[in-house]
FIVEXRO-513604 format. One line per 2 residues: their letters; for each residue x, y, z of N, C-alpha, C. Coordinates in nm, 3 decimals. Layout:
BEGIN
A	X:Y:Z:X:Y:Z:X:Y:Z; ... $
END
This chain:
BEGIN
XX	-1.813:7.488:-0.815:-1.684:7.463:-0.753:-1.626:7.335:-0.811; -1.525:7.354:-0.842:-1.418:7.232:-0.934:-1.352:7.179:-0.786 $
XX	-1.330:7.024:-0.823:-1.249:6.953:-0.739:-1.137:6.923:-0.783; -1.031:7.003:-0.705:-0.940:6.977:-0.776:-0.810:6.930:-0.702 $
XX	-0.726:6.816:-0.721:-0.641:6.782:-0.625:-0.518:6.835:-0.608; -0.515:6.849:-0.493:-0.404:6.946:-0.432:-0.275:6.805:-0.368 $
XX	-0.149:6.900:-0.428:-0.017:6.796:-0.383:-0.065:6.892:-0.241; 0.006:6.756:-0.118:0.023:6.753:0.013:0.205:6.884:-0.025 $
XX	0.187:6.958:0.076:0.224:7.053:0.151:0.369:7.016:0.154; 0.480:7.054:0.135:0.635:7.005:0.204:0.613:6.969:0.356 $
XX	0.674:6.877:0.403:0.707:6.864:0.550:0.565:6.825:0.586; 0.459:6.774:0.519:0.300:6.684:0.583:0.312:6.606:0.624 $
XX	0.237:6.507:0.699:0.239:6.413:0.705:0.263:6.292:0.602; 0.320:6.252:0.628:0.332:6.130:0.552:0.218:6.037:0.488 $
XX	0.153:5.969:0.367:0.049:5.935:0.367:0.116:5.763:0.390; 0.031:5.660:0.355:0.048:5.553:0.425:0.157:5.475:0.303 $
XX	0.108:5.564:0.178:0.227:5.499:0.059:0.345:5.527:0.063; 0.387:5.665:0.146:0.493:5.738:0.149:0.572:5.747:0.255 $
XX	0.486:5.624:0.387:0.572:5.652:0.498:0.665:5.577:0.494; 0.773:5.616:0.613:0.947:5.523:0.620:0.878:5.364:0.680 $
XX	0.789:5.417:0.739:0.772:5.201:0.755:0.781:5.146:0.656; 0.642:5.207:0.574:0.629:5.096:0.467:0.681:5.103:0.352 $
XX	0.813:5.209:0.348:0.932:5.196:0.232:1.022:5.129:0.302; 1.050:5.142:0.417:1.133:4.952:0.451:1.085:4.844:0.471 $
XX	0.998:4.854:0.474:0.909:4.694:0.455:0.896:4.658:0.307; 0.916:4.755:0.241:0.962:4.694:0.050:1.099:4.690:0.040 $
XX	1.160:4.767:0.131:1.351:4.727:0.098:1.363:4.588:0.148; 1.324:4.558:0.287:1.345:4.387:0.355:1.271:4.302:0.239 $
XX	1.144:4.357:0.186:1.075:4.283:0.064:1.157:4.265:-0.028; 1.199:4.316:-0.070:1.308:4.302:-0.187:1.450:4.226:-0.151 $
XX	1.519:4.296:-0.016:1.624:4.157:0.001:1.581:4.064:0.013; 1.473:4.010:0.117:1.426:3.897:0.105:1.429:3.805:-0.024 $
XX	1.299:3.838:-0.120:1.330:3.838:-0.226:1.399:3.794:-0.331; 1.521:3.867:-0.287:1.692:3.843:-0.369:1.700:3.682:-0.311 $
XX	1.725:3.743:-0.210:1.767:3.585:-0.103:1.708:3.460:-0.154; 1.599:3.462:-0.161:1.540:3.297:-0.158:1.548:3.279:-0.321 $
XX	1.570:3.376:-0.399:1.607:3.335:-0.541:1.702:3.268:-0.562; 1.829:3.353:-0.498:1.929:3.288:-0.519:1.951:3.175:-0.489 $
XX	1.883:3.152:-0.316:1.893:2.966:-0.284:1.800:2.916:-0.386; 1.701:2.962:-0.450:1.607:2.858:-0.551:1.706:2.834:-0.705 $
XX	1.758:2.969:-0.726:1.847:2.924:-0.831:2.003:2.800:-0.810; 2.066:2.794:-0.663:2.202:2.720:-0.647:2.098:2.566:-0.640 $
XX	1.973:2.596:-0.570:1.908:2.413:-0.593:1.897:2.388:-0.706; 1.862:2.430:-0.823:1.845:2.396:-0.946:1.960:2.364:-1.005 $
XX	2.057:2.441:-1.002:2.195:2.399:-1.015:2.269:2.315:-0.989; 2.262:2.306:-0.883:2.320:2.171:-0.725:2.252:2.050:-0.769 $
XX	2.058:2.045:-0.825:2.013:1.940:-0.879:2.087:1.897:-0.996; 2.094:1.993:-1.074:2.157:1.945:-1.207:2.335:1.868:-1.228 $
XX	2.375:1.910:-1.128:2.519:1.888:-1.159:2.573:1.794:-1.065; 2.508:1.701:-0.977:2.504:1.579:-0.927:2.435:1.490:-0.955 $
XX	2.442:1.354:-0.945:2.381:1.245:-0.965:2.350:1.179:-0.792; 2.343:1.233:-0.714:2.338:1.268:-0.534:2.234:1.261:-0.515 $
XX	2.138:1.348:-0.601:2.020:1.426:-0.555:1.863:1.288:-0.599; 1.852:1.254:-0.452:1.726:1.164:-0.468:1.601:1.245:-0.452 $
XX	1.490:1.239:-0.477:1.349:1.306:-0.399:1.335:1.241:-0.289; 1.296:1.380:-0.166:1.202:1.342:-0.083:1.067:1.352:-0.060 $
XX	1.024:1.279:0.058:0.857:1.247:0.029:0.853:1.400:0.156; 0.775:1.493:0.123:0.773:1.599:0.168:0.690:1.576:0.290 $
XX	0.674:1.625:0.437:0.567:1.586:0.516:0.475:1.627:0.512; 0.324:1.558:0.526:0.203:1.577:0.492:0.184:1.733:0.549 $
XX	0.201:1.777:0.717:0.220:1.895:0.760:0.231:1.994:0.702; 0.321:2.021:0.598:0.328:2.150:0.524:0.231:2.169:0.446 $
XX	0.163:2.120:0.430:0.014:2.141:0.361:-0.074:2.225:0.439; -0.071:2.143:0.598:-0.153:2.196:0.707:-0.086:2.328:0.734 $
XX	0.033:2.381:0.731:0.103:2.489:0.756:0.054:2.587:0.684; 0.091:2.542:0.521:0.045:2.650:0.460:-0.119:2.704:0.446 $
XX	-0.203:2.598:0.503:-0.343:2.624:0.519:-0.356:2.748:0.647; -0.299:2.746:0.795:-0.294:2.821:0.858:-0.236:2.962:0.836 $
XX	-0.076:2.935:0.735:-0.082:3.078:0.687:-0.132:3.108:0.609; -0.209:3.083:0.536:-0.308:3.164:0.451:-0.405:3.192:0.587 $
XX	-0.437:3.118:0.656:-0.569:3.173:0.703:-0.553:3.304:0.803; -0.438:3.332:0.834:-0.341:3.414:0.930:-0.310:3.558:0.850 $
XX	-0.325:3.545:0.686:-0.365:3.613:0.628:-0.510:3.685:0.604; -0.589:3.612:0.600:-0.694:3.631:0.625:-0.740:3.701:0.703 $
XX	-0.728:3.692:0.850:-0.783:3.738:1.000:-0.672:3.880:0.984; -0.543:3.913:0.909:-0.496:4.035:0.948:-0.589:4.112:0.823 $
XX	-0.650:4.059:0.715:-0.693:4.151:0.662:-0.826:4.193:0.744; -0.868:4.129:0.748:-1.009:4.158:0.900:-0.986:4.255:0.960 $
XX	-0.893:4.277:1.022:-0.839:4.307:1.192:-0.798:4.468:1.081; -0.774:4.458:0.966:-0.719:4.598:0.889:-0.872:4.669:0.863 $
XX	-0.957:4.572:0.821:-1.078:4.660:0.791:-1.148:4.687:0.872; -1.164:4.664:1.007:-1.219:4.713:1.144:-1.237:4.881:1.112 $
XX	-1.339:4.910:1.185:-1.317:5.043:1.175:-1.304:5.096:1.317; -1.196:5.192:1.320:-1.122:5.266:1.387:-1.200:5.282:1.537 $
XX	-1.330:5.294:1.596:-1.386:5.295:1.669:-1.427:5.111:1.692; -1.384:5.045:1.659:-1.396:4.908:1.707:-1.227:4.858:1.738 $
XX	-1.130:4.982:1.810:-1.032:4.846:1.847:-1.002:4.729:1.894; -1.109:4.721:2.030:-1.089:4.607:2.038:-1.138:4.478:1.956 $
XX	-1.217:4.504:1.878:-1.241:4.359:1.778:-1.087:4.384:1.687; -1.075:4.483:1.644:-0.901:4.485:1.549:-0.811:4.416:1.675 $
XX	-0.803:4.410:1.740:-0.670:4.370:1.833:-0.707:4.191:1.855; -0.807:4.190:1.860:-0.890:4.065:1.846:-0.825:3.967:1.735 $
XX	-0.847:3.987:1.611:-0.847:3.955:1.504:-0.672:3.977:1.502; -0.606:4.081:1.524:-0.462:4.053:1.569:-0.437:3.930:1.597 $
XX	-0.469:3.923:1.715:-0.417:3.824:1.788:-0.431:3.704:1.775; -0.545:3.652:1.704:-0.567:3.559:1.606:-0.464:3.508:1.504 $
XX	-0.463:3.639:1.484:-0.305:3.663:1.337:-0.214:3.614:1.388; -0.162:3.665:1.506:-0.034:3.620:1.596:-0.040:3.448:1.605 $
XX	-0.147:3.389:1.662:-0.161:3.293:1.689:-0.191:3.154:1.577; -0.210:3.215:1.468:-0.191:3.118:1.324:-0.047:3.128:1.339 $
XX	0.004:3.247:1.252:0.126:3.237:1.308:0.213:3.130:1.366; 0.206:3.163:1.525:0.286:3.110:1.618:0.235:2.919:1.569 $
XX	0.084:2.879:1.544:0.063:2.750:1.507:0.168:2.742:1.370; 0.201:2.794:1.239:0.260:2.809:1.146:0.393:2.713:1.236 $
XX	0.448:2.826:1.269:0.612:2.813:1.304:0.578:2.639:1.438; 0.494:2.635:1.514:0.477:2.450:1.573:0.486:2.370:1.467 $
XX	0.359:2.391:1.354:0.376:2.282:1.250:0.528:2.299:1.196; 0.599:2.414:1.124:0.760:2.396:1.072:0.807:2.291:1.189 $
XX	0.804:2.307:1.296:0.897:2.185:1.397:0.844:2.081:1.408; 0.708:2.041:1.357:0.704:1.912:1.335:0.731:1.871:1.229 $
XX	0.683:1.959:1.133:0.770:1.877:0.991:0.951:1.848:1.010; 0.988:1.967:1.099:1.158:1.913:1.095:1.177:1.784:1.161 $
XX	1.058:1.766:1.282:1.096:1.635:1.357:1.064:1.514:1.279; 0.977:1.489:1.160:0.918:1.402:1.070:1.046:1.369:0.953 $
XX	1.110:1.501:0.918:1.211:1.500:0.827:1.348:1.382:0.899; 1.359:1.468:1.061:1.414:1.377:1.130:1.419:1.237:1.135 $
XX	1.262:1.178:1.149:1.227:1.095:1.159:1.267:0.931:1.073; 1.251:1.047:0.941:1.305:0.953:0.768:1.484:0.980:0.792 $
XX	1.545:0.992:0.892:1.672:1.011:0.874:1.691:1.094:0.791; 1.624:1.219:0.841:1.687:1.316:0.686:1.726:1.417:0.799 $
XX	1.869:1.474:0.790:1.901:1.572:0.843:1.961:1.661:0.757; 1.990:1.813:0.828:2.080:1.909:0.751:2.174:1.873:0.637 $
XX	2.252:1.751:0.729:2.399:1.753:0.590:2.409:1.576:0.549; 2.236:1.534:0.539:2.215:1.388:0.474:2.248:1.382:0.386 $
XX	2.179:1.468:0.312:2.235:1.504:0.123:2.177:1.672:0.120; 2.208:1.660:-0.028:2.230:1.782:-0.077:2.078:1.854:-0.047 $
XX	1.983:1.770:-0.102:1.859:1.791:-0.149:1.766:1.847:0.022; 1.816:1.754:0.122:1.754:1.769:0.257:1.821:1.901:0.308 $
XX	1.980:1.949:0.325:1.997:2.090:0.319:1.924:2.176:0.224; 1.905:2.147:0.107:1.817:2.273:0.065:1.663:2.284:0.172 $
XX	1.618:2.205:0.191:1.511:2.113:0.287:1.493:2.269:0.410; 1.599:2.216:0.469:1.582:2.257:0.617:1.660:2.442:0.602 $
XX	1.731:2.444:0.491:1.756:2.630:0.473:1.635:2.673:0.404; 1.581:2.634:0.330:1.457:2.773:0.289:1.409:2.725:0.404 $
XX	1.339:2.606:0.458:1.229:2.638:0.573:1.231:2.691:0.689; 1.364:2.680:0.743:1.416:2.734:0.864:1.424:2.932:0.846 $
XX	1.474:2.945:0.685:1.488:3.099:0.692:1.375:3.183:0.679; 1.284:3.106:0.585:1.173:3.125:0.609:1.116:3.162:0.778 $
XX	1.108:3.044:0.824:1.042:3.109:0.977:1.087:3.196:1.055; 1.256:3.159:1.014:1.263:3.323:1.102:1.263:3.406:1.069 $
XX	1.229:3.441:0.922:1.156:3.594:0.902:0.998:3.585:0.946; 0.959:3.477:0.922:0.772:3.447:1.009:0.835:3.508:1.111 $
XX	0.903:3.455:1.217:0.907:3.474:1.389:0.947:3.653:1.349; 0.992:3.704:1.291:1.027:3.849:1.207:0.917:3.943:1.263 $
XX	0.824:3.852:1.150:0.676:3.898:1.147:0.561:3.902:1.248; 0.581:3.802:1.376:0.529:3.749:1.472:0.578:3.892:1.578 $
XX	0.694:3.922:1.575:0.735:4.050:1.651:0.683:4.130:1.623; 0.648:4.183:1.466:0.627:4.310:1.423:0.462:4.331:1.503 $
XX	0.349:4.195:1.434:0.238:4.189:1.514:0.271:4.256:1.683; 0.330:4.204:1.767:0.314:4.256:1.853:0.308:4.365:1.882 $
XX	0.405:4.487:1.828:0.456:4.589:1.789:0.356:4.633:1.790; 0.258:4.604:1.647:0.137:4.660:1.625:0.006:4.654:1.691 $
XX	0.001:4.551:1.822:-0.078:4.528:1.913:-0.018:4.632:2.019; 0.053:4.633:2.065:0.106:4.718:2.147:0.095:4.904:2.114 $
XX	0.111:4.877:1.990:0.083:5.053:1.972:-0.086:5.058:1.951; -0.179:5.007:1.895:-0.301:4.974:1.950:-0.358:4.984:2.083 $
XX	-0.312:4.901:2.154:-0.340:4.888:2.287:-0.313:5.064:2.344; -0.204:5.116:2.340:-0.143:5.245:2.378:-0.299:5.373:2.297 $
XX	-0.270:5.353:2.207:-0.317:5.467:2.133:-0.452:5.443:2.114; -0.511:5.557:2.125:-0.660:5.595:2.086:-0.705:5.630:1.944 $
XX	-0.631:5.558:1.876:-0.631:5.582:1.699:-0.580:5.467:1.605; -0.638:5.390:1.576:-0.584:5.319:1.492:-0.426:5.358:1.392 $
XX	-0.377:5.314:1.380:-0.240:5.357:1.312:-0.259:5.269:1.203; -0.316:5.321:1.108:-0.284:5.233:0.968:-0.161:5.215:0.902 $
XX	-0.123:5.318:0.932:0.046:5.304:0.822:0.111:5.180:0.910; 0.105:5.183:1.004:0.192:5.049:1.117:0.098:4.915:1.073 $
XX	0.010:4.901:1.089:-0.074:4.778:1.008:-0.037:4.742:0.889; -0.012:4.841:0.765:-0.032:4.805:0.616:0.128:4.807:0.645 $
XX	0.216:4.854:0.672:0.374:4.773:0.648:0.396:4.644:0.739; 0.318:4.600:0.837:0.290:4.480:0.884:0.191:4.388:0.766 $
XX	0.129:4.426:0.710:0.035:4.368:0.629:0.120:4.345:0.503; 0.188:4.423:0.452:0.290:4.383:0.369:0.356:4.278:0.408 $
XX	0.406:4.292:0.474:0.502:4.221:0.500:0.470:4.079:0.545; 0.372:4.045:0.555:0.277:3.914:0.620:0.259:3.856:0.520 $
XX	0.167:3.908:0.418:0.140:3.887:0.347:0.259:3.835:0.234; 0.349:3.907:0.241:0.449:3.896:0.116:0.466:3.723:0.188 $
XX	0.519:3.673:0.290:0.563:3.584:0.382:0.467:3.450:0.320; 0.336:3.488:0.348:0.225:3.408:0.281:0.274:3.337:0.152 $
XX	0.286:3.420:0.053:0.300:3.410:-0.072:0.377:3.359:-0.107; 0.546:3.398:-0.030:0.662:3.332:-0.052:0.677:3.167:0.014 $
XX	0.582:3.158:0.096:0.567:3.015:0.151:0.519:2.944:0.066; 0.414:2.981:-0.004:0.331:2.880:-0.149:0.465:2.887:-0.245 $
XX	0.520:2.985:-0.257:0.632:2.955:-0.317:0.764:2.836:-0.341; 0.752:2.870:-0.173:0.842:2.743:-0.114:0.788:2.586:-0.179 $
XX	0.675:2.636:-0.122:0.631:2.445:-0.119:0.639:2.428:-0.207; 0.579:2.515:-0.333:0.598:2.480:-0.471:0.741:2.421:-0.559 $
XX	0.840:2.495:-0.468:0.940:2.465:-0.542:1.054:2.309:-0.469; 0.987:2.322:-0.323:1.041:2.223:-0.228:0.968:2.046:-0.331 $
XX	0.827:2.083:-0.368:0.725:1.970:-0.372:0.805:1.908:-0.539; 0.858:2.018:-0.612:0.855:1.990:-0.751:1.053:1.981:-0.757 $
XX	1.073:2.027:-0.690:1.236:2.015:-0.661:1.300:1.887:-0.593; 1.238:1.884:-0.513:1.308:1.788:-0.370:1.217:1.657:-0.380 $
END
């Protein structure tokens, strides 16, 4: 007997590459995306074409931030490899996720209150608005992501089946968040 793979059926189920979650969780991936390019490309610009633009001393915090979201990364990949008869350790490890997270978005408000602190506000200079728009838009796609977790705790909690496809377009999407934050700092630390 040959093994041989068979295309899924018209009208099947959806597999987890092919479902509508997690093809809009690559469309928001992709505006996103667009978005913070374009603010990374008008700072480079905005740097170049003033003599305005001083450096700031970035707050130590965002270091500690981005240590928690990575680690918030971490615990959702956990909480993904659970197996299906252990929900409650997956909801566990959720909620963990949630709760880096939610620490993530405390540390962003202390770094804004520190930014505060140096007299740096929104419209100080040029360089401190770029400052406080990626980090601020940033979190509220985090706080985005902080909803979706629930979402996915909640249909957990409900259901007697793990729902992977609802995890891995949450996991996308976390993850992408992760990445684009090292991004940030990178370009906040070497920019600003």
């Amino acid at each position: 007997m040959s093994s041989v793979a068979l295309k899924p059926e018209r009208g099947s189920q959806p597999t987890a590459q092919t479902s509508p979650a997690l093809s809009g969780v690559w469309v928001a991936v992709a505006a996103i995306t667009m978005s913070f390019a374009a603010f990374t490309s008008s700072l480079i610009i905005r740097q170049a074409s003033g003599n305005d633009w001083r450096h700031l001393a970035l707050p130590g915090i965002l270091y500690l931030n981005t240590m928690v979201l990575l680690a918030s990364s971490l615990t959702l990949e956990i909480a993904r490899r659970k197996q299906i008869s252990e929900l409650a350790g997956t909801r566990s490890w959720l909620y963990l996720t949630l709760a880096l997270g939610s620490a993530f978005l405390v540390g962003q408000g202390v770094a804004w209150r520190q930014m505060r602190g140096q007299g740096l506000y929104l419209a100080t200079s040029p360089n401190s608005s770029f400052f406080y728009v990626l980090t601020v838009l940033h979190a509220l796609h985090v706080l985005g992501g902080l909803l979706g977790f629930l979402y996915v705790i909640r249909r957990t909690a409900r259901a007697s089946v793990w729902r992977a496809v609802t995890a891995d377009a949450a996991a996308v999407y976390w993850h992408f968040l992760a990445g684009l934050w090292v991004y940030l700092l990178l370009v906040l630390r070497t920019r600003l």
